[in-house]
Structure formats: structure tokens, C-alpha cells
C-alpha positions as CSV (number, residue, x, y, z in Angstrom):
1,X,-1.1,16.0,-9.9
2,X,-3.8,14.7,-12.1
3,X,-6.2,16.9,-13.5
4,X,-9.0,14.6,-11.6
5,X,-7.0,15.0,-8.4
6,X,-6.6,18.8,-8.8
7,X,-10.4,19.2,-9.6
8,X,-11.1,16.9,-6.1
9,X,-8.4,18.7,-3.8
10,X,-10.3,22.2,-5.1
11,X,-13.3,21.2,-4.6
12,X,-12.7,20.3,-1.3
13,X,-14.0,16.8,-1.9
14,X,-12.8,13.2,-2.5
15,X,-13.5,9.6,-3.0
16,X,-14.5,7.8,0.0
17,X,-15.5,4.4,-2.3
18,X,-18.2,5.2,-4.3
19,X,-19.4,8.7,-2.1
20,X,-17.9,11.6,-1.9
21,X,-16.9,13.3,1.2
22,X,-14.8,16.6,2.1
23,X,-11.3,16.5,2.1
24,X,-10.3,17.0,5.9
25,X,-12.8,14.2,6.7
26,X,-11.6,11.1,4.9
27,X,-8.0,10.6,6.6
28,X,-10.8,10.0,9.7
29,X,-13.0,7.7,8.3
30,X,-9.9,5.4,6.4
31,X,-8.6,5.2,9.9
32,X,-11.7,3.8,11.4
33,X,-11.6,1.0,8.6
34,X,-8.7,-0.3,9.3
35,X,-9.1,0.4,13.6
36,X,-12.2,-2.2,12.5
37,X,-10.1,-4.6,10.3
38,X,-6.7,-4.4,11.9
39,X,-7.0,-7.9,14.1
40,X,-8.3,-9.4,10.7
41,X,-6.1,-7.7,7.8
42,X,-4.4,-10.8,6.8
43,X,-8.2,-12.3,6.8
44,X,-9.5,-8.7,4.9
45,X,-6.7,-9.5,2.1
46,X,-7.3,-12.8,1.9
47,X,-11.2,-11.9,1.1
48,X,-10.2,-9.0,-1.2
49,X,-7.4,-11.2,-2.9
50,X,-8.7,-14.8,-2.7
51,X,-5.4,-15.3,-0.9
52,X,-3.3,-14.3,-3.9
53,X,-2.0,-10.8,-1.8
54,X,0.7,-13.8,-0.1
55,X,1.8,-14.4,-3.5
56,X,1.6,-11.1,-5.0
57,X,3.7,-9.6,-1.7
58,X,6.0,-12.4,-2.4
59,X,6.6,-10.8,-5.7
60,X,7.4,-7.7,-5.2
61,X,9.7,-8.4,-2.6
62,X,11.3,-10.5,-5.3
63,X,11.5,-7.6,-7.6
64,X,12.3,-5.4,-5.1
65,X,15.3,-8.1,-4.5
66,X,17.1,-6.6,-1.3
67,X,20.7,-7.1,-1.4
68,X,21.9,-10.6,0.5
69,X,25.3,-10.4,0.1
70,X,26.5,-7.7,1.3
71,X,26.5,-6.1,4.8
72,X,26.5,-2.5,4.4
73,X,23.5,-0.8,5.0
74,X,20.4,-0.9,2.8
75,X,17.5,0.8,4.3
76,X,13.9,0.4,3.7
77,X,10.9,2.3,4.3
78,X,7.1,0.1,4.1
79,X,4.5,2.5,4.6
80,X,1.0,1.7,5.2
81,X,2.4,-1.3,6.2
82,X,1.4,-1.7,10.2
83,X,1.4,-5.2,10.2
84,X,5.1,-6.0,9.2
85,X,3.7,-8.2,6.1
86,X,5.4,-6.9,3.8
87,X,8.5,-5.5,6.1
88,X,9.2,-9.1,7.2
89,X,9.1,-10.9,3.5
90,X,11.8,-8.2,3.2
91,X,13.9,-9.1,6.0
92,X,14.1,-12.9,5.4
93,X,15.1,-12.1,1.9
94,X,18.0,-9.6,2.3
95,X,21.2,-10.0,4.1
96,X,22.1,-8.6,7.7
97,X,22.6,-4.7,5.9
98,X,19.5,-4.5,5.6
99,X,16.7,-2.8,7.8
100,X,12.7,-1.9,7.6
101,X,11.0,1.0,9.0
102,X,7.4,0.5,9.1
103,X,5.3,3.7,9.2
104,X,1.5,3.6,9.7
105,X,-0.9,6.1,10.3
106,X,-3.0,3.8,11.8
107,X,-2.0,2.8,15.7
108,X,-3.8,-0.6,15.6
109,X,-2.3,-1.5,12.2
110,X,1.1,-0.9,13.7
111,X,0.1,-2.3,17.0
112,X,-0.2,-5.9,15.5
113,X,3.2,-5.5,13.8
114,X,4.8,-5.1,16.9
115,X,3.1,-7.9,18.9
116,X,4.0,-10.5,15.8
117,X,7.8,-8.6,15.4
118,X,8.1,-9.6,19.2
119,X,6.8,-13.6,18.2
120,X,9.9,-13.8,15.6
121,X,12.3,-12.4,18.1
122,X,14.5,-9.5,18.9
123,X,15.5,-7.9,15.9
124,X,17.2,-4.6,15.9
125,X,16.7,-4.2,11.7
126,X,12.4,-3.2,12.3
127,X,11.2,-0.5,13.8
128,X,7.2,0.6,13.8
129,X,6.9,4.1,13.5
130,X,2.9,6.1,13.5
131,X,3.6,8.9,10.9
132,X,1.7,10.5,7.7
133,X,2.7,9.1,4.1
134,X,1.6,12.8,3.1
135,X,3.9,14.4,5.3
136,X,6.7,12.0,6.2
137,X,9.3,12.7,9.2
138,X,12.4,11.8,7.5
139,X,15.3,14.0,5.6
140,X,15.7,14.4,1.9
141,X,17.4,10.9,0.6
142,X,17.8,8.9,3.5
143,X,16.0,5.8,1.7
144,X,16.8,2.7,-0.3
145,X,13.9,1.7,-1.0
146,X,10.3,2.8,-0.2
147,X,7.5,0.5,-0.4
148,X,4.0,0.1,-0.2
149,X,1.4,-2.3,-0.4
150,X,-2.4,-2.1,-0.6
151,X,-2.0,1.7,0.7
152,X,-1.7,4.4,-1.9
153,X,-5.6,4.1,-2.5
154,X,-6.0,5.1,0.9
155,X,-4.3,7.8,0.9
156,X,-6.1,11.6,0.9
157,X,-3.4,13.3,-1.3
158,X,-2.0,10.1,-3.4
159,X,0.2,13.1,-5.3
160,X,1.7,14.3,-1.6
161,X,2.3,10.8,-0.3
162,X,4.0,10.0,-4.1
163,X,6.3,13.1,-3.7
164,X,7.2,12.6,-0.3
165,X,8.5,8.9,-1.2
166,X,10.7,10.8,-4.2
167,X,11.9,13.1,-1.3
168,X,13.0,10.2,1.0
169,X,14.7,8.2,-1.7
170,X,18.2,8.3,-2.2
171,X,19.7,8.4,-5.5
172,X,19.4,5.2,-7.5
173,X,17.1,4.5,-4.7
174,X,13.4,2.3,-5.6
175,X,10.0,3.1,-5.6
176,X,7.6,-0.1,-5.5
177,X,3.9,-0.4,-4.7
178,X,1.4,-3.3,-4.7
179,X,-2.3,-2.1,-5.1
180,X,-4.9,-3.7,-6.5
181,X,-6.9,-1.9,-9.9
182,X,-9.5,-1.6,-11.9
183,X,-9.9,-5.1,-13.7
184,X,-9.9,-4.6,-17.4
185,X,-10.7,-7.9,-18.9
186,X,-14.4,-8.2,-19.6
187,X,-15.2,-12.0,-18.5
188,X,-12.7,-11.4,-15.6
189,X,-14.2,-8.3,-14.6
190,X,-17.5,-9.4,-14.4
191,X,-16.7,-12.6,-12.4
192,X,-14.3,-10.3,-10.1
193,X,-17.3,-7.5,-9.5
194,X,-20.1,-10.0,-8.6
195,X,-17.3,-11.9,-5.9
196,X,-16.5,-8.0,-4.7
197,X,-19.9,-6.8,-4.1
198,X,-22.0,-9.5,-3.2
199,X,-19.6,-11.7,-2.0
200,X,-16.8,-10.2,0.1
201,X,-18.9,-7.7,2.2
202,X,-21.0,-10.3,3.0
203,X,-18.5,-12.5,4.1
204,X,-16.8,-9.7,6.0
205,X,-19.9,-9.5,8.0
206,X,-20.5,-13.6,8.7
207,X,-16.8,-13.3,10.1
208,X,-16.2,-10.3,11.9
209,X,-20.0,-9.1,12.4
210,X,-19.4,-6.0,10.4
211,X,-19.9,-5.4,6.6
212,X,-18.7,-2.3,5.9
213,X,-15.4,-1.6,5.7
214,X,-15.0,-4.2,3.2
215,X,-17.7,-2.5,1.3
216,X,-15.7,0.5,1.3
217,X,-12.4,-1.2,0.4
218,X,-14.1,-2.9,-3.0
219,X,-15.6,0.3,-3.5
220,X,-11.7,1.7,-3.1
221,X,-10.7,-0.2,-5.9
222,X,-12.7,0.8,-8.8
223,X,-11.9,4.5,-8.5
224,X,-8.3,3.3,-8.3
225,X,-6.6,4.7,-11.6
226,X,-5.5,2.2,-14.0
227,X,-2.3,1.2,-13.7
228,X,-1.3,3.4,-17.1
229,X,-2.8,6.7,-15.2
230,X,-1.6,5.7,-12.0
231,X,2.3,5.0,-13.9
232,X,2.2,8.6,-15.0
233,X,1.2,9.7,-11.2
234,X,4.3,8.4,-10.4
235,X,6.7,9.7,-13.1
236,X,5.0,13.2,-12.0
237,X,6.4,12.8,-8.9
238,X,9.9,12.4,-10.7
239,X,10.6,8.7,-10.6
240,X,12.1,7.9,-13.6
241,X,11.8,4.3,-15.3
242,X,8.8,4.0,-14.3
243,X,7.4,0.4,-15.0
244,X,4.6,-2.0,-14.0
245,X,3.2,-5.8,-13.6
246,X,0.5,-7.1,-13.6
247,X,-0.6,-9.9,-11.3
248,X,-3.6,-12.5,-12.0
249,X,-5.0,-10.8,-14.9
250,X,-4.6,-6.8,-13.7
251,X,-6.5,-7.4,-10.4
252,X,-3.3,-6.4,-8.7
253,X,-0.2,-4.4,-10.5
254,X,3.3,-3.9,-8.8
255,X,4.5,-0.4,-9.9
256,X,8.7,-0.1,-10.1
257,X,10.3,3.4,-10.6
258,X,13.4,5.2,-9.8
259,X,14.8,8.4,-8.2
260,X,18.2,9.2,-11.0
């Protein structure tokens, strides 16, 4: 655990975007975002991502690289990943051994998963499950691969969620997460904040009549870690070759690391 996380947790406080709020409190208040966003997430990441997050998903499912060949099992674990976005890029690209859990602490989330699981058919390889990331329902290495998109920065205890995905992972198994960062380029970064904070909450509200979860979720972004910080969250939890992308310019990063 950081030394900024540490300082948060004992101060019984932590980021809610830019505010701060006490620590039992913001696993509530994430969960009404995204109760207010679920019917429109692929239109929230579309706004956050200028519809790059298809793309970006695209390539870490390509990284990831499920196994096609073979037919023994290869099981994978998307959490914060309701919708099946993610879980179902993984499916089409991997052979019949391999299967998706996707966890969710967020009923709604996991509720739209289902119904669009049910409009690509019967497919005994998904399953939605409503769990934790911090506290996650599974035994010690029972897990291929875990994955995660667009999540970790919602997470209360990023350090409890990143240690539970170590637990999970078998041997060899892979650790892979899409969030976006902090941009880091200056011409970029002032284009990117004047689109995020006078452009996408806005937006949000013309479309779906409310503003502020997507003022939150730009907010979300810049106290993000960097992906250098956030790469040695990970090897803390004890993934080892630990590695990262970075997608259109550092606005988004794919993190890679493995349980040895």
C-alpha cells in the first residue's frame, strides 16, 4: 500500500473525484453512479473515451490473447465488468476451454450483462456474479486470468481489490487492467481537460438529463496514479513482470503482470 493510500485509509477518508469523503461512505455513492449510468455505460465510455474504450478493450483482449487452440480449461475472472464488454471480446477470441465469470458490485451493471448474454444465446462459458473486488468469493488460485477494465479507480481499497486478484490467480496466471490516467503530455492534456470538464458533463446531462456522475468519473481520473505509481501498486501486491501500454497518448494504459 502506498504511502498516499495508507495516509487516506487512516484518516478515514478518500477520494470521491475531487472531494473527499469518509471511507465507509464511498463504496455507496460509486454505486449510485453507475445505478445512474448503467443503461448508458457503453454511451458513458464512449463520452469519457471519444469511443476509443472499443478499441482500447480490443487490445487488451489481444494482449491478454486467451488460448484458441486448445480445449482444456482456461478460466477468467472480469471484475467490474457488469456489462459483459469486456467478458464477451474475451469469449469470441478464445477457443471452447475457455470461460468468464463476471463479478460486479453493482446489480444494474450486471443486470444489463445478462439481458445482452441472453441476446447472443445460451452459453454455458459466462456467468454474472454480484460480489466485492475487495473481498472476492473465490479460493486461493482458481484463476487464469483476472481482468479489469475502467474499475480499479472505483474501487475503496485499490490495494485490497489488487491483493485479492494475486490471491485468485493461479500460478503463471495474468493480471491485466484497462483504466484510463492522468494525461501527461502538455498540448494533449490541455485539449483532453477542457473536452473532460466542460464538455462531457455537459453532454452527459443533454443525453441522459443528469450531469453528475460523469462529473465525478472525469474527476475520477485525475487522482488516478500515473501509470508508473499505479505499476508499483501492482508489484506490491506481488505480481511480478509487471508491465504497461499506453493507449492514444497515456489517456488510457493496459497494465500486464504475473503471479510466479
Amino acid at each position: 500500500m502506498s504511502e498516499t493510500q495508507m495516509h487516506e485509509r487512516s484518516d478515514g477518508e478518500l477520494p470521491f473525484g475531487f472531494r473527499k469523503v469518509q471511507a465507509r461512505e464511498k463504496q455507496g455513492l460509486v454505486d449510485d453512479v453507475f445505478h445512474r449510468v448503467a443503461r448508458r455505460y457503453d454511451l458513458m465510455n464512449d463520452l469519457m473515451s471519444g469511443g476509443l474504450h472499443r478499441l482500447w478493450k480490443d487490445a487488451m483482449v489481444s494482449w491478454l490473447a486467451p488460448p484458441k487452440a486448445t480445449r482444456s480449461a482456461y478460466r477468467v475472472l472480469d471484475v467490474a465488468g457488469g456489462t459483459g464488454d469486456v467478458a464477451f471480446r474475451i469469449l469470441d477470441r478464445g477457443g471452447p476451454g475457455v470461460s468468464v465469470t463476471v463479478a460486479d458490485i453493482n446489480a444494474a451493471m450486471l443486470g444489463v450483462g445478462a439481458e445482452r448474454a441472453l441476446k447472443r444465446g445460451a452459453d454455458s462459458r459466462t456467468r454474472f456474479v454480484q460480489l466485492n473486488a475487495e473481498k472476492l468469493p473465490f479460493a486461493e488460485r482458481t484463476h487464469d486470468a483476472y481482468t479489469i477494465a475502467f474499475g480499479i479507480r472505483n474501487v475503496p481499497d485499490r490495494a485490497a481489490a489488487l491483493a485479492e486478484a494475486y490471491r485468485v490467480c493461479k500460478r503463471g496466471g495474468r493480471f491485466m487492467c484497462l483504466e484510463f490516467a492522468p494525461v501527461d503530455l502538455p498540448m494533449l492534456k490541455r485539449v483532453y481537460d477542457t473536452y473532460s470538464f466542460q464538455v462531457i458533463p455537459k453532454m452527459g446531462r443533454a443525453i441522459t438529463g443528469d450531469d453528475q456522475p460523469y462529473q465525478y468519473l472525469v474527476e475520477s481520473i485525475r487522482t488516478f496514479p500515473i501509470p508508473e505509481r499505479f505499476a508499483v501498486e501492482i508489484e506490491d501486491a506481488g505480481f511480478e513482470r509487471v508491465t504497461f501500454r499506453q493507449l492514444s497518448g497515456g489517456i488510457a494504459n493496459i497494465h500486464s503482470g504475473f503471479k510466479v
